[in-house]
N, C-alpha and C positions, 0 to 999 in steps of 0.2 A: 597340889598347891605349890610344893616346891617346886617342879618342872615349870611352870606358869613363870613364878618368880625368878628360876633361873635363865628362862626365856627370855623374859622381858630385859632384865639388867644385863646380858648380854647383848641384845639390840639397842639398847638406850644410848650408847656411844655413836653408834656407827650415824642415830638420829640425831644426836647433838652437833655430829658435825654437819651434817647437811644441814640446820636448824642456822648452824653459826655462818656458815658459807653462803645463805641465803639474807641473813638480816646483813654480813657485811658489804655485800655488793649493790642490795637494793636501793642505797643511797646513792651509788655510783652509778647505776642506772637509772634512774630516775636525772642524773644528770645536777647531783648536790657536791661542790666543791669541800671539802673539808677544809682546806685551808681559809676559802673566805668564811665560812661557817665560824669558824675561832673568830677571825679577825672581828667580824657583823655580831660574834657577841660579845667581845670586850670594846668595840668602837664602832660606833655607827657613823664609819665611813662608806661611801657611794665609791669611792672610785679611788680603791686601795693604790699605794704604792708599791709599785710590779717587786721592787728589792724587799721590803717587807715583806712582802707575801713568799719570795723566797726562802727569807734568810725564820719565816714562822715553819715551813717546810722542812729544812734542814735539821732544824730544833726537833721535830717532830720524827722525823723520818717519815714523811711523805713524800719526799722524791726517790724511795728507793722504789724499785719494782712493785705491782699489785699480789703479787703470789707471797713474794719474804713476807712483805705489810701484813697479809692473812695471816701464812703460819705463825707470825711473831705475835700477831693479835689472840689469836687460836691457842698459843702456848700460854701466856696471859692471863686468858679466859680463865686454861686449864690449873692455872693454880689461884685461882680467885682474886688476880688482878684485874678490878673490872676499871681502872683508870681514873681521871679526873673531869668533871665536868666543864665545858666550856665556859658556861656563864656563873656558876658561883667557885666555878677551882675547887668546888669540896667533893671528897672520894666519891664516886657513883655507888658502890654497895654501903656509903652509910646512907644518900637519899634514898636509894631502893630499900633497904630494912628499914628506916621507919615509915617511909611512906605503906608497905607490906604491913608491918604491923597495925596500922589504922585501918588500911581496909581488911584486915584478917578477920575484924572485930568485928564490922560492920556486916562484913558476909557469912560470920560464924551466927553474929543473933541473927540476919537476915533469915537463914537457910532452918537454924534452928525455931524461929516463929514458924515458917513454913510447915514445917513437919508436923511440929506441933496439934494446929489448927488444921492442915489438909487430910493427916492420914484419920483421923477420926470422922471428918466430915466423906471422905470416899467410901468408909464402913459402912457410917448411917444411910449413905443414897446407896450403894449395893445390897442391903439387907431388905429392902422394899422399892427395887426397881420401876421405874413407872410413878409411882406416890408423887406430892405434891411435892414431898421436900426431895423426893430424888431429882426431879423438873426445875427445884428452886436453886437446888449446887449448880445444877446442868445450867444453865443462865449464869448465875455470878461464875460459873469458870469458863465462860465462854466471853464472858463481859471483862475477868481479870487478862487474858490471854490478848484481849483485840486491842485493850489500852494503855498506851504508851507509859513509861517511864515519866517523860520531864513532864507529861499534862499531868499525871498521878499527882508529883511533888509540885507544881504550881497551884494546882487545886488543896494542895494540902496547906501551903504558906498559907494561903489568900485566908482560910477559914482559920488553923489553927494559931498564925502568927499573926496576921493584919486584923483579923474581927476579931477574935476571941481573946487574944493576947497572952496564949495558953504555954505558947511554946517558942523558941527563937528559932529565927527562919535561917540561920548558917551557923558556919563556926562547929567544934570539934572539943566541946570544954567539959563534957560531963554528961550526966543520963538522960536531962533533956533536952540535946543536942545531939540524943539520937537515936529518939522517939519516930520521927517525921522522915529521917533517910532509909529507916529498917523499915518503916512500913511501905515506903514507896518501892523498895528495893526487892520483898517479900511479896507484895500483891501477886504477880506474875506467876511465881514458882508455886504458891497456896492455890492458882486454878490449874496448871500442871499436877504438881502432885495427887490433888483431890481426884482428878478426873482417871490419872494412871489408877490412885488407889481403890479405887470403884471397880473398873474394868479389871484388874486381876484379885478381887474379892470375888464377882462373880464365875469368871471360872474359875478359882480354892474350889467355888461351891459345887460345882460340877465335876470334879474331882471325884475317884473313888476312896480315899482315905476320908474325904470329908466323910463320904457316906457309911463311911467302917467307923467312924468315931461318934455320929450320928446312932450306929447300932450298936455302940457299946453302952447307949445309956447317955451322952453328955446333952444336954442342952443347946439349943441350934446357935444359942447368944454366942456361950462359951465356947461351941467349935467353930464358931466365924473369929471371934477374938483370940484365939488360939493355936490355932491347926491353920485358919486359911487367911489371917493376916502374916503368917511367918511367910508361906508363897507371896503373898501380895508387897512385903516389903521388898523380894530382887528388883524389879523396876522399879523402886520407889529411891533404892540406892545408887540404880543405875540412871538418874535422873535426879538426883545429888550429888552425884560426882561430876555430870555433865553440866549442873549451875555453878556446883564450888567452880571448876576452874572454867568458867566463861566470868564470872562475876567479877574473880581475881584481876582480872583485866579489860572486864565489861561494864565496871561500875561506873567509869569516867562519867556518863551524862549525870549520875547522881550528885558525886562527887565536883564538880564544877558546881551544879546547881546548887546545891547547900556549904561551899565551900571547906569542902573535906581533904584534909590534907592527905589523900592516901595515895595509890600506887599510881592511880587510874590520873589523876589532878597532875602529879608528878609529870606522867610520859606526856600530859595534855600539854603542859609547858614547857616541857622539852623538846616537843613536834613547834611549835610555835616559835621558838626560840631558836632551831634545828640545833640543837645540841645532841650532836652526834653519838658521842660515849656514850650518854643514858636512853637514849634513844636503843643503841643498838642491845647494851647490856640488861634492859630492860625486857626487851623483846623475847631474847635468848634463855631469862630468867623465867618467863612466865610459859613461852612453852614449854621447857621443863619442869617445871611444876604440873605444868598439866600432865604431861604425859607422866610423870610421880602419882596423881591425885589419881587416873584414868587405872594404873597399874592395883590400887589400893584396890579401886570397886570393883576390880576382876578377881583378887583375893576374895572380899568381902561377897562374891553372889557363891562363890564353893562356901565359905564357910555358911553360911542363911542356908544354901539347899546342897548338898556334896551331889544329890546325882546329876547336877552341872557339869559339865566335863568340856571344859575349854580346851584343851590339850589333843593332838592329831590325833582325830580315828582310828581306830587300830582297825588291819583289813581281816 
């Protein structure tokens, strides 16, 4: 596990910088000015004056070369100067940490109903494969996987907010504000995980420890519940790791729709705005996190089973 970790965290720079080299030029290629980019969002002027646009360059240091402009951005980066935003002038890592914070939340109950609800329902359908109720998961997670996101939460407003008038249909104020975003956000990942946790419950059961725990006397309940849900959880964390950090920056269609102040709502208006800092500092921030969160479930499947062995083949 240490090799792993020391693996990783010596690769993790050489990925940052490519990570940072790539979000900073893909504005440039795409062919997005940065200076009018400022100008367009403190003045919605059409057809800037060429010395303004200048003398905001100067101010900036965007007329120095494209290389200095990186490394200076790059060094920057590297001591947590992520800059100011163009349209509110407020530091970009305080909108990215609280926006981070709202959807931490949102993705942490998300993931954590998830688990909850799927890994028991993957037991119950692989302990009596074929049965009705193994056939009736096999449908709802075939049914949660094929259906969208924003149709989930419109179908959720329509009932729970406009007919029933059970729940508020947006907004970010407290527990029932966000009842209807964790369940739409959760549907998906509870027929994923159900259907992972089925398929490696049945081969636990085909396992020969199953069948040595089996001949010691246990109970088939208790050695499914015991012996061959601990096997059945590496995919079930390896497909936790892979929602936490898709979500972290995948939630946007949630988040827009029930007006969620989080990460995902954030970069949505900063794409729209083209406000470049948060745009790029945002980008940079969440694939490193992912590759943080992706580094964690490589830890976490040695520890669940050690004769995992991530590490070079010895010949």
């Amino acid at each position: 596990m240490a090799a792993l970790l020391i693996r990783r965290l010596a690769f993790l720079p050489v990925l940052l910088v490519f990570v940072s080299l790539l979000v900073f030029f893909l504005p440039r290629l795409a062919g997005v000015d940065p200076t009018l980019a400022i100008l367009h969002a403190r003045v919605p002027e059409r057809n800037p004056d060429p010395e303004v646009l200048d003398r905001i360059r100067a101010e900036l240091g965007l007329d120095r070369p494209v290389p200095l402009r990186f490394l200076s951005w790059l060094e920057r980066l590297a001591r947590g100067d992520l800059g100011y935003s163009y349209v509110t002038r407020e530091p970009v890592a305080g909108l990215l940490r609280e926006g981070l914070a709202v959807t931490a939340t949102l993705v942490g109950l998300c993931l954590a109903l998830a688990v909850v609800v799927a890994v028991p329902l993957g037991v119950v359908a692989a302990i009596r494969p074929g049965k009705w109720l193994d056939n009736l998961i096999a449908i709802g997670s075939q049914v949660g996987v094929a259906v969208p996101e924003y149709w989930i939460a419109l179908l959720l407003i329509l009932l729970f907010a406009q007919r029933l008038g059970w729940l508020p249909s947006a907004g970010w104020r407290g527990p029932a504000y966000m009842v209807m975003p964790v369940l739409t956000l959760a549907f998906r990942p509870i027929a994923y995980f159900a259907w992972a946790t089925r398929a490696a419950v049945i081969e636990a059961m085909r396992m020969d420890s199953f069948r040595a725990a089996r001949a010691r006397g246990l109970t088939r309940t208790r050695t499914i519940w015991v012996h061959a849900l601990r096997n059945a959880l590496i995919p079930v964390v390896t497909l936790v790791a892979l929602w936490l950090a898709g979500m972290l920056g995948g939630s946007v269609i949630v988040e827009v729709i029930f007006g969620i102040p989080g990460i995902g709502l954030v970069l949505y208006n900063a794409v729209l705005a083209t406000d470049l800092p948060l745009i790029q500092a945002g980008l940079v921030f969440l694939i490193s996190l992912a590759v943080v969160i992706n580094t964690l479930a490589d830890l976490a499947y040695v520890a669940l089973n050690p004769a995992i062995r991530l590490s070079r083949p010895q010949p």
